[in-house]
N, C-alpha and C positions, 0 to 999 in steps of 0.2 A: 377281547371284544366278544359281547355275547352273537353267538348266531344270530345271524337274520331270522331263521325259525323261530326263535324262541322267542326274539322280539316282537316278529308278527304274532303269536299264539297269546304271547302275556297282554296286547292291546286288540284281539278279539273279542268281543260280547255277541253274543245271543248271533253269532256267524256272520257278523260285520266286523270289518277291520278298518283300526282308527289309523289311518296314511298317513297324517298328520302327527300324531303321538307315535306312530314308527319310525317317521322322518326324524322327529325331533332324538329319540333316544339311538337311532344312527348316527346322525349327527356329534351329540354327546360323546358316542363309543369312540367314532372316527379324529376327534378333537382330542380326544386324552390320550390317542395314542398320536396323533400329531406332537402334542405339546410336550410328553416324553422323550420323546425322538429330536423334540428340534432344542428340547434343555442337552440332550447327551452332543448333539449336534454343534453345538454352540459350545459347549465345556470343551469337548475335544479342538477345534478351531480354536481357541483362545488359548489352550494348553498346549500347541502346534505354535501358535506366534506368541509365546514367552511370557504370557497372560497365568496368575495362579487362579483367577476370576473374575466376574464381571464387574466389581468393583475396582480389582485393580486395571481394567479396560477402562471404566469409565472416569476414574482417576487418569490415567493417561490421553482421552478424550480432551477430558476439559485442560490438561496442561497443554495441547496440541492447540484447542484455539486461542488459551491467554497466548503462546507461542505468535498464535497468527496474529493475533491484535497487534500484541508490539512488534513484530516485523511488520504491520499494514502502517504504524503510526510511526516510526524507524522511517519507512521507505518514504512517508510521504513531509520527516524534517527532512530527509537527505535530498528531495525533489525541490523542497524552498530553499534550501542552500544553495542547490543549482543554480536557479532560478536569482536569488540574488546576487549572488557572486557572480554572476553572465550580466546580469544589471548594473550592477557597481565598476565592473568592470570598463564599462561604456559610459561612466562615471556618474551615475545617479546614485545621489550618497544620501538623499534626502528618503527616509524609512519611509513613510510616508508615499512619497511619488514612486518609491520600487516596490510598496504591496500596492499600491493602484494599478501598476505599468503589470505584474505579474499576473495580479487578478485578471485584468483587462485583457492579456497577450495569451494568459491561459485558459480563459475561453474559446481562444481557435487552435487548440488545440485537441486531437481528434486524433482517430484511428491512422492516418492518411498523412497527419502535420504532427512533426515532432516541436518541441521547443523552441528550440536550434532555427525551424523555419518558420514557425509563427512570428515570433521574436524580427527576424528580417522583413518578415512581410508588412510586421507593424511598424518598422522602422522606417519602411518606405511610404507606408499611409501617412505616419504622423510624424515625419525629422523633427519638427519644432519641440516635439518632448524630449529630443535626446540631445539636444542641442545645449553645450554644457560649456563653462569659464572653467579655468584653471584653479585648480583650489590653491589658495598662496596664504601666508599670515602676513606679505609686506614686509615679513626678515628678511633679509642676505642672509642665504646658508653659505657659510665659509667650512671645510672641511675641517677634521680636529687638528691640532699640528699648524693648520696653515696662517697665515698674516693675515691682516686687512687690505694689504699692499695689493695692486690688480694683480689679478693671476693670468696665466698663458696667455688665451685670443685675445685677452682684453689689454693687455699690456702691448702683445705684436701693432693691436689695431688702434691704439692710442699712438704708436710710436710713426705708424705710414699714416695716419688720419689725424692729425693732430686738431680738428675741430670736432670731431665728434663726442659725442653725450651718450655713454653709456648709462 
């Protein structure tokens, strides 16, 4: 850096000193040893965490947030699976009525309400949507192996019941 004399003396005229064109070429001096200093600064810091340069830092940047994307989009089919399989469970099978019921149940959910308790809360607002039949095809499941002949309760309860209509 040049002395400050010598700055002051080169932006003297006629025994006025230009402040302004001192400043500025301070400035300059103070800047280039800044940016010296924070390039060695920076090299050494990136050569300390395993970095050979700032390309290979900023190659590992952008691999760090593709990383974040698909763990952000991961995490949020693992939260619809939740989310439907908790639904299905309580036998809403119609796709349809369990993204309405998740969309709808996952708006009250908040810092405060997990799934688990929106999910109850809405169940108790609205029963009439979880209110579900039996899924059946109208077959008799008969197990592999076994007759057509009544099996166990139904044979006991024909034999003490003899009017009964299973």
């Amino acid at each position: 850096m040049d002395r400050i004399d010598r700055i002051v003396a080169k932006n003297t005229h006629d025994g006025v000193i230009d402040w302004e064109a001192v400043e500025v070429k301070v400035n300059e001096s103070i800047n280039g040893i800044v940016a010296k200093d924070t390039e060695k600064a920076i090299a050494k810091y990136l050569a300390d965490k395993g970095f050979k340069d700032e390309k290979a830092f900023a190659d590992h940047l952008a691999e760090h947030e593709t990383l974040k994307t698909t763990h952000a989009e991961l995490t949020a089919k693992q939260e619809k699976m939740l989310r439907d399989t908790s639904l299905l469970e309580l036998g809403i099978t119609d796709a349809e009525k369990r993204d309405y019921l998740a969309y709808t149940i996952g708006k009250k959910v908040d810092d405060k309400t997990d799934w688990a308790k929106a999910l109850a809360i809405y169940q108790e607002e609205k029963p009439e949507l979880f209110a579900t039949k039996p899924i059946t095809t109208g077959v008799k499941v008969v197990p592999p192996g076994a007759t057509t002949e009544k099996m166990g309760f139904e044979k006991i309860l024909e034999e003490k019941h003899p009017g009964i209509k299973l």
